[in-house]
C-alpha positions in Angstrom: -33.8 -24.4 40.5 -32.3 -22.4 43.3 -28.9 -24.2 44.7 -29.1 -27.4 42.3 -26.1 -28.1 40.5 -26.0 -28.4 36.7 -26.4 -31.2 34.2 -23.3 -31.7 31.6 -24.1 -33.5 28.3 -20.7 -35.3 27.7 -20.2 -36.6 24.5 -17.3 -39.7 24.1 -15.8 -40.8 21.0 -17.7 -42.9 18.8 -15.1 -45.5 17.8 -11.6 -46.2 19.1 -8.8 -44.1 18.3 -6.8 -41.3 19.9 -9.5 -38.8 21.3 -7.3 -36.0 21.2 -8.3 -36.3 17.3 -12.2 -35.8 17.8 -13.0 -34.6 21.5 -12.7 -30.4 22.0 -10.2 -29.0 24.7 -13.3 -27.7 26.4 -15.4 -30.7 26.1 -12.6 -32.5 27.8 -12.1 -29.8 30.3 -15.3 -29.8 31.8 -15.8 -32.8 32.0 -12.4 -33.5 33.9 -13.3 -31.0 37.0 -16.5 -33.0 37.4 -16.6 -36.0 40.1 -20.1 -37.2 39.7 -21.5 -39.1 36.0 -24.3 -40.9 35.3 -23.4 -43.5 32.7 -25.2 -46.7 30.8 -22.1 -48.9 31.8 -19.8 -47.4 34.6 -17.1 -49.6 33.2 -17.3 -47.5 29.4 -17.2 -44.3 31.3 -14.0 -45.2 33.6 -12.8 -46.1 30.4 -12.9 -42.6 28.8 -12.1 -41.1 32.1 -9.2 -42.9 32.5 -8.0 -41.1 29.3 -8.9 -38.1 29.9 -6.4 -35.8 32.2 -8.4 -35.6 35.1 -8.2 -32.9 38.3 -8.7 -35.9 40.9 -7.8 -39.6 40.9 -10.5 -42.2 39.0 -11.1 -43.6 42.2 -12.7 -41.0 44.0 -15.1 -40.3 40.9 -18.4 -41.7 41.5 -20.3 -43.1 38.4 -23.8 -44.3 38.9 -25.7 -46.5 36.1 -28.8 -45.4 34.3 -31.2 -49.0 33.9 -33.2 -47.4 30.9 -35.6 -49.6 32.4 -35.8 -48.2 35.4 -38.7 -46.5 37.2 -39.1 -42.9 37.7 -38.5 -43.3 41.1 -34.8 -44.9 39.8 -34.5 -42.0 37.3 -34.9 -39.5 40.3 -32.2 -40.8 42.9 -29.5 -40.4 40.2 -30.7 -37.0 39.7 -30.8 -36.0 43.5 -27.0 -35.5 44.1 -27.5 -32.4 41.0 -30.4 -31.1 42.8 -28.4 -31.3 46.0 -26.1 -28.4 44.7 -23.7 -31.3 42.8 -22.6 -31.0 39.3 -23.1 -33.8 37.3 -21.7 -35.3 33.9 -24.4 -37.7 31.5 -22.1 -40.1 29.4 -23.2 -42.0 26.7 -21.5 -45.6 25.5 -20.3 -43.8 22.2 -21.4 -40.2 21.2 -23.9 -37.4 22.4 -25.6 -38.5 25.3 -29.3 -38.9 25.0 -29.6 -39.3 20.9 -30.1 -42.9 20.5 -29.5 -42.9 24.4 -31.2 -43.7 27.4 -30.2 -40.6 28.9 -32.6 -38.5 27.7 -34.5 -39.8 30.8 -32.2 -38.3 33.0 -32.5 -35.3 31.4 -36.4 -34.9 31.2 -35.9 -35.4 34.9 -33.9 -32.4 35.0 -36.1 -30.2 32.9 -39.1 -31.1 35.2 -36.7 -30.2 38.3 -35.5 -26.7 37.1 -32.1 -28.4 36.8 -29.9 -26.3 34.3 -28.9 -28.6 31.6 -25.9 -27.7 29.2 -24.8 -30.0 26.0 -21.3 -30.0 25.3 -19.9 -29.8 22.1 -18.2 -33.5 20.5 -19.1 -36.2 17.7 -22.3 -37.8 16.7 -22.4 -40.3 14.2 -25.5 -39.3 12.9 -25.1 -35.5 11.9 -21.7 -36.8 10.8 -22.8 -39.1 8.4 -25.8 -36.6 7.3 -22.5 -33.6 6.2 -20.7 -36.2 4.6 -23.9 -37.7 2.6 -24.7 -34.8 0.2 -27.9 -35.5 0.8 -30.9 -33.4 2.0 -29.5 -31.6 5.1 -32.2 -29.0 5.4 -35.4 -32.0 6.0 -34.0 -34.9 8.0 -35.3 -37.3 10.4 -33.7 -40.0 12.1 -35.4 -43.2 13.2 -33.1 -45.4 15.7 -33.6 -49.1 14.4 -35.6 -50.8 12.2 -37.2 -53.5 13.0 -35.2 -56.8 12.8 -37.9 -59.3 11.1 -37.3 -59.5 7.4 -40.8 -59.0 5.8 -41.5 -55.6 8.6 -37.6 -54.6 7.8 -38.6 -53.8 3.9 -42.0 -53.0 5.1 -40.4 -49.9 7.1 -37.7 -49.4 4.4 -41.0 -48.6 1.4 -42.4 -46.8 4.2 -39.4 -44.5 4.9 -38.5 -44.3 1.3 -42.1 -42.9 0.7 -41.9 -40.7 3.3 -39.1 -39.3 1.3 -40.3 -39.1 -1.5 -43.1 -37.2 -0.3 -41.3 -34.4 2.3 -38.0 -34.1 0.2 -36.6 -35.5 3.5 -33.5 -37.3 4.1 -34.4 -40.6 6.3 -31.5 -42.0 8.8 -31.0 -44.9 10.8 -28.3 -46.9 12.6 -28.2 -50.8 12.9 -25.8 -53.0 14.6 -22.6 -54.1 13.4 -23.4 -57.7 13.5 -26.7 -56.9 11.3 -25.3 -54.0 9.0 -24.4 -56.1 6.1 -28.4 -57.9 6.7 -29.4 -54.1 6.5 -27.4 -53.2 3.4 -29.0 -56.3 1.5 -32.2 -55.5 2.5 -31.7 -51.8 1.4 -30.8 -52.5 -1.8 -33.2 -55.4 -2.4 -36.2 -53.5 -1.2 -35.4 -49.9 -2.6 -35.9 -48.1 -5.8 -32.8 -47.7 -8.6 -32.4 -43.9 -8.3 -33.3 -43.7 -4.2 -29.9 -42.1 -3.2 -28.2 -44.1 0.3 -25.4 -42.7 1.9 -23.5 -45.1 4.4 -21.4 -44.1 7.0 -18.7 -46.6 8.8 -16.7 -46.4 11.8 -16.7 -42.8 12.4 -13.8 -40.9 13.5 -12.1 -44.2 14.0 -8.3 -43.5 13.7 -7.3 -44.7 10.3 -8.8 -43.4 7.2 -10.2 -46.8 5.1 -10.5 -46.5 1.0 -13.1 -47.6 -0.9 -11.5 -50.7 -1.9 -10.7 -51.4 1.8 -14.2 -50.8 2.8 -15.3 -53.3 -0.3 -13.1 -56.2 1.5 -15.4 -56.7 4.5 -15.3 -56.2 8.6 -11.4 -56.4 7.5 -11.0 -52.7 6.6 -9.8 -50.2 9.0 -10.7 -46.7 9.7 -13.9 -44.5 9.0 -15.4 -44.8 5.5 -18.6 -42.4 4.1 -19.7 -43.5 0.5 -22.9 -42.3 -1.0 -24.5 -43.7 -4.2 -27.7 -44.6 -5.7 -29.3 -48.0 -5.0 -28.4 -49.2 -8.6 -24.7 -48.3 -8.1 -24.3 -50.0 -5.0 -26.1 -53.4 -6.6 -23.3 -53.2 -9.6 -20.3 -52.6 -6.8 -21.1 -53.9 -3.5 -19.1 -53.1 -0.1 -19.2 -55.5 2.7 -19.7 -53.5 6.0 -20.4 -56.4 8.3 -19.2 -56.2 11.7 -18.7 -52.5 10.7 -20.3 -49.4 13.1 -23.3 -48.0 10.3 -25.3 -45.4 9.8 -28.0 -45.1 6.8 -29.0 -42.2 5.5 -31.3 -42.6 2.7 -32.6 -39.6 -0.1 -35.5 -40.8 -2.8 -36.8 -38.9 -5.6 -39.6 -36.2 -5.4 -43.1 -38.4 -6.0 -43.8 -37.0 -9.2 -39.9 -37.5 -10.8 -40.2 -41.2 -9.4 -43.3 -41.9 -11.2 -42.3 -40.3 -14.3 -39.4 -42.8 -14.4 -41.5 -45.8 -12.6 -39.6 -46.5 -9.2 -37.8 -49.5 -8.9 -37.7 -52.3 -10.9 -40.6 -50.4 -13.3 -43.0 -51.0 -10.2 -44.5 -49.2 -6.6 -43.0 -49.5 -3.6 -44.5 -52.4 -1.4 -47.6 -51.4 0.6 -47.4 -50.7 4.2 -48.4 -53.9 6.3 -51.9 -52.7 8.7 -50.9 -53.7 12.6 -48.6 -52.9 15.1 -44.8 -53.2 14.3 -45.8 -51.7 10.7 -42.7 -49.3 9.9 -40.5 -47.6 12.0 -40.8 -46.8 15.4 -38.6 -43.8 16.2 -35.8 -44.6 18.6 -36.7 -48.2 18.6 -34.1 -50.2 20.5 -33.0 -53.9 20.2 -33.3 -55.8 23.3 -30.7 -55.8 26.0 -30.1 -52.4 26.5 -29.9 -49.1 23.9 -28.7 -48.7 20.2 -25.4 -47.5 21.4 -25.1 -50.1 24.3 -26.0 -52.8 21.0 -22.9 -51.3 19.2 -20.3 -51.8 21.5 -21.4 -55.2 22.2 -21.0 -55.6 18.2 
């Protein structure tokens, strides 16, 4: 659109540490000589700003909130100062803005406006976790949440793990630190021996954690990627509660799982009929979005 401003995709660190360690000069740059953001929480984004070596004091920096419950009509006024000839900076409360992330209504908005929109390079916790795994990295797809309720929880886990199975596809997800280790149980409970799962903790957090750290609980420090089969991590168990997760999750082709008979010599579980039966694809718990969830972990 003629004399609208641009749309910056500004990713922020994913856990706490120095950001010098995980955030591009150029990321940083750009997003410094900006004095207009649209953020989840204004307080998270004055936080990073306040870090970052910015070409005008905080103060004069206006942040505006994005309700992801908000109508269009909501959506459009935080877009208006971009189409007014402003540029503008989407934040997200940890990582790339609008994966996991309201913002992606902000920029659909733009899209539909003409509004240039340009994603800036910086961490995800996702693809991070998915080049760490060794795991399928051609076929992925990533799902949000699962749903909280126990007997729909293992009904979406059969579900995915069928779905990779199938497709050859890796399946990932995220979950709240104060549910992770709920997760984890219910992964290993629910899934098949050879079904491969990758976990990935506290990324790009400051201080590298060991395995042994990691297997002491919420206690251990640092980011931590470990990647076993289902009957591995049953034998030697970590403790990741209270820890930042990501699941990434690999099963057998079909016809190798039957040859060997799945799990526990049996099929996976069959899908529940109804609504809330498996994953819903960026699914979020309520209060506010997966990310917004994390910090408040």
């Amino acid at each position: 659109m003629s004399g609208a401003g641009t749309l910056w995709l500004v990713p922020v660190p994913v856990a706490p540490g120095d950001w010098r360690a995980v955030m591009p000069a150029g990321t940083v740059e750009r997003a410094c000589a900006l004095d207009y953001f649209v953020a989840e929480r204004a307080k998270t984004a004055r936080a990073f700003l306040r870090q970052w070596p910015l070409v005008r004091p905080l103060q004069e920096i206006e942040i505006a909130e994005l309700d992801p419950h908000a109508p269009t009509a909501g959506i459009d006024a935080l877009l208006a100062p971009i189409l007014a000839g402003r540029d503008g900076g989407l934040m997200s409360e940890a990582g790339c803005p609008g994966v996991a992330d309201p913002g992606a209504l902000l920029v659909a908005a733009a899209h539909r406006a003409g509004v240039r929109v340009v994603p800036l390079v910086g961490p995800s916790a996702i693809l991070l976790t998915l080049m760490a795994s060794g795991l399928e990295g051609q076929r992925f797809a990533f799902h949000g949440y699962l749903p909280t309720d126990r007997g729909l929880r293992l009904a979406a886990l059969a579900d995915l793990e069928r779905r990779s199975a199938r497709d050859r596809e890796t399946q990932l997800w995220i979950e709240t630190p104060y549910r992770a280790q709920a997760m984890l149980e219910a992964v290993l409970a629910g899934c098949r021996d050879r079904t491969r799962l990758a976990l990935g903790c506290d990324l790009t957090a400051a201080a590298a954690a060991t395995a042994d750290r990691a297997a002491t609980g919420a206690g251990g420090a640092g980011e931590w990627v470990g990647m076993r089969s289902v009957a591995d991590w049953r034998r030697a168990p970590v403790a990741i509660d209270g820890r930042l997760a990501v699941f990434a999750l690999l099963a057998e082709p079909i016809e190798s799982a039957e040859s060997t008979g799945g799990a526990r010599g049996g099929p996976a579980a069959p899908r529940p009929r109804g609504e809330g039966a498996g994953p819903k694809p960026f699914a979020r718990p309520r209060g506010g979005s997966a990310k917004l969830q994390r910090r408040r972990g």
